[in-house]
KOLLUMDREN-376448 format. One record per residue (C-alpha): residue in three letters; z, y, x. Coordinates in steps of 0.1 Angstrom, whole numbers, padded with zeros to 4 digits, always signed. Layout:
ALAZYX/...
end
This chain:
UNK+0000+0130+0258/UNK+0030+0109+0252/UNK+0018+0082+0228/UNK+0048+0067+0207/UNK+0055+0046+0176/UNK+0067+0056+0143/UNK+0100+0061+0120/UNK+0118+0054+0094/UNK+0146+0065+0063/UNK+0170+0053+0039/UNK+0190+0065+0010/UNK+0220+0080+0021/UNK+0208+0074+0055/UNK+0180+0091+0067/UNK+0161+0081+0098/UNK+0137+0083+0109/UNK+0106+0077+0137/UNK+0077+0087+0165/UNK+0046+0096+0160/UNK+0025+0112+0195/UNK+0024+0144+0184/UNK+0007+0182+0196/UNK+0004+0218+0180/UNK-0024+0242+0193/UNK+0000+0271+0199/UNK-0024+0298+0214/UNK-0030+0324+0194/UNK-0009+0314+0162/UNK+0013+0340+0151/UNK+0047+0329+0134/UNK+0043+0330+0098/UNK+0063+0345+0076/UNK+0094+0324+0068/UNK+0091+0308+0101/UNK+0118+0305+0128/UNK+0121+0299+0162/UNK+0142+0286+0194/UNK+0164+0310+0210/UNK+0165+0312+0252/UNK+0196+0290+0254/UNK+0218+0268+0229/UNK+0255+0252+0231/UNK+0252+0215+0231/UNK+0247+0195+0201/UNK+0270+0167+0209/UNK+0280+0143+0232/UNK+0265+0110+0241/UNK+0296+0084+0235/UNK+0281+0049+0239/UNK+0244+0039+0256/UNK+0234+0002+0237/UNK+0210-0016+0259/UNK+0186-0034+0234/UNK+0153-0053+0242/UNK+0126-0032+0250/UNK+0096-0022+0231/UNK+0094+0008+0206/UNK+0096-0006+0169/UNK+0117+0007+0135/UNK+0148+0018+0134/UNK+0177+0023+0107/UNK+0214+0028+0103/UNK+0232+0011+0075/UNK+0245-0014+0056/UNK+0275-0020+0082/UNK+0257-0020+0113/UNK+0223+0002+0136/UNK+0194-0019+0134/UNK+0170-0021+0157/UNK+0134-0037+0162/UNK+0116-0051+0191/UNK+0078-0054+0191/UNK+0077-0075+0226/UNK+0104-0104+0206/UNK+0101-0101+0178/UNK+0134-0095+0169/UNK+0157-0076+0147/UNK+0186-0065+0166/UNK+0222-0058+0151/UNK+0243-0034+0170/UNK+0285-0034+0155/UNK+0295+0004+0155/UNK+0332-0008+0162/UNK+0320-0024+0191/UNK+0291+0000+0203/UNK+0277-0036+0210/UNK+0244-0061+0202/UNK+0264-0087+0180/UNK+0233-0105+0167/UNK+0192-0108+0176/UNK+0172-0119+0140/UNK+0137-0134+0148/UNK+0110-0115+0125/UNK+0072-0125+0117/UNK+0051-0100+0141/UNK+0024-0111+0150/UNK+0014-0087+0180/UNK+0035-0059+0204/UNK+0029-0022+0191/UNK+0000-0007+0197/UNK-0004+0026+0217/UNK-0010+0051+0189/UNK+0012+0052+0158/UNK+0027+0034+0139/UNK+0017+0005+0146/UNK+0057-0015+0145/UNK+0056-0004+0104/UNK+0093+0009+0099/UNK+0126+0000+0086/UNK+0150+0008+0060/UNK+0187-0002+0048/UNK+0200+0000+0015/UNK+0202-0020-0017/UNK+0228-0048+0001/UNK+0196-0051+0025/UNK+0176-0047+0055/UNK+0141-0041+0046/UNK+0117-0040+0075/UNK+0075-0035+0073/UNK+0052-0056+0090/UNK+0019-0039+0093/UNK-0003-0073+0107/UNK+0004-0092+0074/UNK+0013-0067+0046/UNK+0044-0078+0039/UNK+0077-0068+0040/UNK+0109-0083+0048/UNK+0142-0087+0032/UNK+0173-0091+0059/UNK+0209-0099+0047/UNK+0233-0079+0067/UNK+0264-0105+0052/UNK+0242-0136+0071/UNK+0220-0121+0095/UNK+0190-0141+0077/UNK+0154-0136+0062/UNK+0161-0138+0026/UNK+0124-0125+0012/UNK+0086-0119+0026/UNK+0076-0098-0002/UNK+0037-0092-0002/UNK+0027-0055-0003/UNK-0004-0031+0003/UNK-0028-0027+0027/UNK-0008-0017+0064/UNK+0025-0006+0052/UNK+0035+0018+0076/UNK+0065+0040+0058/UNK+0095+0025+0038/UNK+0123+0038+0019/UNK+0149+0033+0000/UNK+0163+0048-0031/UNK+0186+0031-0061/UNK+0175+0006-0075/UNK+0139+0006-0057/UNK+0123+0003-0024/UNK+0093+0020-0017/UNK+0066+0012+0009/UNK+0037+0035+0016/UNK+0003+0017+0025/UNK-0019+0034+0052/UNK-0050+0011+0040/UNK-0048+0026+0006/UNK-0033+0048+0006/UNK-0008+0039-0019/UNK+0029+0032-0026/UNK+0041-0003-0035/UNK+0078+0000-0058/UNK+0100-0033-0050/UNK+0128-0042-0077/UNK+0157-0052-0048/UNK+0163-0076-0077/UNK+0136-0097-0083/UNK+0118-0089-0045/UNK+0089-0085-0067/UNK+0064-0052-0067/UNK+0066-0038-0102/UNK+0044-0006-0092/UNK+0017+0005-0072/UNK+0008+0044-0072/UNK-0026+0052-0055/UNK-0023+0085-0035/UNK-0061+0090-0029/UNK-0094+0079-0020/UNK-0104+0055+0006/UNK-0112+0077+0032/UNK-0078+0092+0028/UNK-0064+0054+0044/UNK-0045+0065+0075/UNK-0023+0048+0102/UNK+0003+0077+0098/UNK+0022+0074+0069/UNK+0057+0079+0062/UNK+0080+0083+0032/UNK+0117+0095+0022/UNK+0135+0091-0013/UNK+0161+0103-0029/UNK+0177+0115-0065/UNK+0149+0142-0062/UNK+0119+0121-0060/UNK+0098+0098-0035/UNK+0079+0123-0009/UNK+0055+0111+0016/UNK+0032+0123+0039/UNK-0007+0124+0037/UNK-0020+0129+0070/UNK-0058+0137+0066/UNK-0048+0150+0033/UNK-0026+0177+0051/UNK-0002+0175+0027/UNK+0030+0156+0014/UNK+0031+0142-0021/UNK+0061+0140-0045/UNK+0062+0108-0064/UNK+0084+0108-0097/UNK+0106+0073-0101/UNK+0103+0078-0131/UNK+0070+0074-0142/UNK+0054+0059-0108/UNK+0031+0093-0110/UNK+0019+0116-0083/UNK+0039+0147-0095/UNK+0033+0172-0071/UNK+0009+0179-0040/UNK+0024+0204-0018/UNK-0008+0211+0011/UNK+0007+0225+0044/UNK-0011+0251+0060/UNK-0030+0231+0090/UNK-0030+0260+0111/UNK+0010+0273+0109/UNK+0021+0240+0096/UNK+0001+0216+0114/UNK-0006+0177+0097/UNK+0021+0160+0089/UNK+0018+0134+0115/UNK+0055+0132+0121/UNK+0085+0122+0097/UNK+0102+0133+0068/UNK+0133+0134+0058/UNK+0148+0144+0020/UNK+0178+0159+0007/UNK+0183+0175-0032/UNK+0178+0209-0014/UNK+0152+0206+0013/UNK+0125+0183+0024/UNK+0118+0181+0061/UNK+0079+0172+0076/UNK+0075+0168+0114/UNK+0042+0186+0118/UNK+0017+0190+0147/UNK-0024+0189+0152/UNK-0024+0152+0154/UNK-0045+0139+0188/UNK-0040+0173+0206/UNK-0014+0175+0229/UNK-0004+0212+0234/UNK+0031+0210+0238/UNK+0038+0228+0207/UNK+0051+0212+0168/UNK+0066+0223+0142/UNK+0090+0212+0117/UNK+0083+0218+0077/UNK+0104+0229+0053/UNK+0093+0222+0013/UNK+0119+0237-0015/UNK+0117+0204-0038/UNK+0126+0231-0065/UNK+0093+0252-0064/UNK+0073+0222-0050/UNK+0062+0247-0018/UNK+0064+0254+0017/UNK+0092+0274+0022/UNK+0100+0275+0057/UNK+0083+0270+0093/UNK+0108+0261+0120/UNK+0087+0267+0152/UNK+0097+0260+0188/UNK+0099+0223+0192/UNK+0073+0208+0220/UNK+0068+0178+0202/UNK+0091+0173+0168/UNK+0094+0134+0158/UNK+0121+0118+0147/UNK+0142+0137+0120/UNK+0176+0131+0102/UNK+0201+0151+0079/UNK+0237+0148+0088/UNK+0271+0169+0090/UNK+0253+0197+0074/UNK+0224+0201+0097/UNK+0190+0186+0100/UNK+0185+0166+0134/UNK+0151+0168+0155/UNK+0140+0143+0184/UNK+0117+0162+0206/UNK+0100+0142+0224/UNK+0083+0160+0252/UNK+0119+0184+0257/UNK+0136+0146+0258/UNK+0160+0160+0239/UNK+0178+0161+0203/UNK+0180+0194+0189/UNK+0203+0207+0158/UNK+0191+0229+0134/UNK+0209+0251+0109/UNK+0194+0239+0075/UNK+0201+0269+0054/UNK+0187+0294+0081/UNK+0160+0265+0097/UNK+0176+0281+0133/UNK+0181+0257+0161/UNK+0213+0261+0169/UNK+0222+0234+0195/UNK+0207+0211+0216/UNK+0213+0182+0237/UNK+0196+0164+0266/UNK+0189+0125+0265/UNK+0173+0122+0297/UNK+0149+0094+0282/UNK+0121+0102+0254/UNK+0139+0103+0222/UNK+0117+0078+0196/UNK+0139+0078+0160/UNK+0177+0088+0147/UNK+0200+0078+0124/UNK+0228+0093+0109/UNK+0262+0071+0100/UNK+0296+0061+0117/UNK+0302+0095+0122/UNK+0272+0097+0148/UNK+0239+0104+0154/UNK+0221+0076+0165/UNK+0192+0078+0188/UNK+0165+0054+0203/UNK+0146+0065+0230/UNK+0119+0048+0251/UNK+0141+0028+0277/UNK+0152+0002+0255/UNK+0183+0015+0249/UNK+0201+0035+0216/UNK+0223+0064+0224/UNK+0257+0075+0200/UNK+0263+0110+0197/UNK+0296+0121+0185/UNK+0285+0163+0173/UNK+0298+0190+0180/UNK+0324+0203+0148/
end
């Protein structure tokens, strides 16, 4: 079983991570709803630039000017220039130990808010980058292991694995002004990640199977929307938002089948409404030039997927094992496990 690290999101950018993911696929019939892969696919793009960055699997996010990339083995905060398709600048961060070999381990990253916003999972804390001076700004004290972080208008929101819970940051005071519980104790988990958006702050429950909808505003639990663990799998992947669609990188997490799937919720109807089958190990998921992105891991490769239909329609090889994407610069942005971040110019 390949055995990865973890994601990440933004508003107006979504990104996201790895997870090690698995689906038990004998025996399970497609639901109803659900799609699969045809035989064979057009490519999804082209690979335009290969960035060589230092190695190590950490978060990821695109944003805020520039691709932004951490190292666990550093620690640094790398800054790749778009115009350039070049590192322009290394920022040391405050980790305290290399990513461990299950997820997430690295915490994630997020961009937005005139900021870099990075997790670090050893300390609870979270970090506040300027993208104008390539500095720490803020170490803003959070909940127990913040794994997941996004960020929305006027907020950032970190989701605690040790909770679980969600800490709310005012970007203008770098103070927490909210903290939602999510569950009991024995619901803490180390796989946690979260997406928001005009539509609400969704994140994913692991041993909960389930992803819950937080409303901005109120700071309330407003919907639980349970995933079906045997069609959906446990949402040990990422998730990615949109006013229309929520996306949840599924799988039975710890098994290692060769089989995931990738969730669809209607934010409308607070429901599944969608299974898109045929991955071999869904992770990292973005939504860009009207289609929602997919780093398989195990296929090493990026596939597209029609987001009205949930049909893969396209798919491109990377060669290495594709960790987390980005969407911005009029590419698709991948990191894969040989320390190096891959542009895709898609296909019109």
């Amino acid at each position: 079983m390949h055995r990865l690290i973890l994601l990440m999101k933004k508003a107006g950018v979504l990104v996201v991570g790895v997870v090690a993911l698995a689906y038990a696929s004998a025996g399970v019939a497609a639901a109803p709803g659900s799609t699969s892969r045809h035989p064979a696919h057009p490519r999804a793009g082209k690979v335009v630039a290969k960035v060589p960055i230092p190695a190590g699997t950490g978060a990821f996010a695109v944003g805020e000017g520039a691709v932004w990339s951490v190292s666990d083995t550093g620690p640094v905060l790398t800054r790749i220039d778009p115009d350039r398709n070049a590192v322009v600048a290394s920022i040391k961060l405050n980790l305290d130990s290399v990513c461990p070999p299950d997820p997430p381990g690295c915490g994630d990253a997020a961009v937005g808010n005139g900021a870099v916003w990075v997790t670090h999972v050893d300390d609870d804390t979270v970090s506040r980058i300027d993208p104008g001076t390539n500095t720490v700004t803020a170490t803003i004290k959070v909940g127990s292991r913040p794994l997941g972080i996004a960020v929305s208008q006027g907020a950032v929101w970190v989701a605690n694995g040790g909770g679980p819970s969600v800490s709310r940051i005012d970007p203008v005071t770098n103070r927490v002004v909210a903290t939602i519980r999510l569950g009991p104790a024995s619901a803490a988990t180390d796989r946690m990640t979260v997406s928001a958006g005009d539509g609400g702050v969704w994140v994913t429950m692991t041993k909960l199977d389930a992803v819950m909808r937080i409303d901005p505003t109120t700071n309330d639990v407003s919907a639980t929307v349970k995933l079906s663990w045997l069609r959906s799998g446990q949402p040990c992947g990422f998730i990615a938002s949109t006013e229309s669609a929520i996306w949840a990188a599924g799988a039975h997490c710890g098994a290692s089948s060769g089989f995931g799937v990738v969730t669809r919720i209607d934010p409308r109807k607070n429901r599944v409404s969608r299974i898109v089958t045929g991955f071999k190990a869904p992770i990292g998921l973005a939504v860009g030039f009207g289609s929602l992105w997919v780093a398989d891991l195990d296929a090493k490769a990026i596939d597209r997927v029609n987001s009205r239909t949930g049909r893969i329609v396209a798919r491109l090889r990377v060669g290495g094992l594709p960790i987390r994407l980005g969407i911005g610069f009029g590419s698709v942005w991948v990191r894969d496990d040989s320390g190096r971040v891959l542009r895709i110019r898609p296909q019109r």
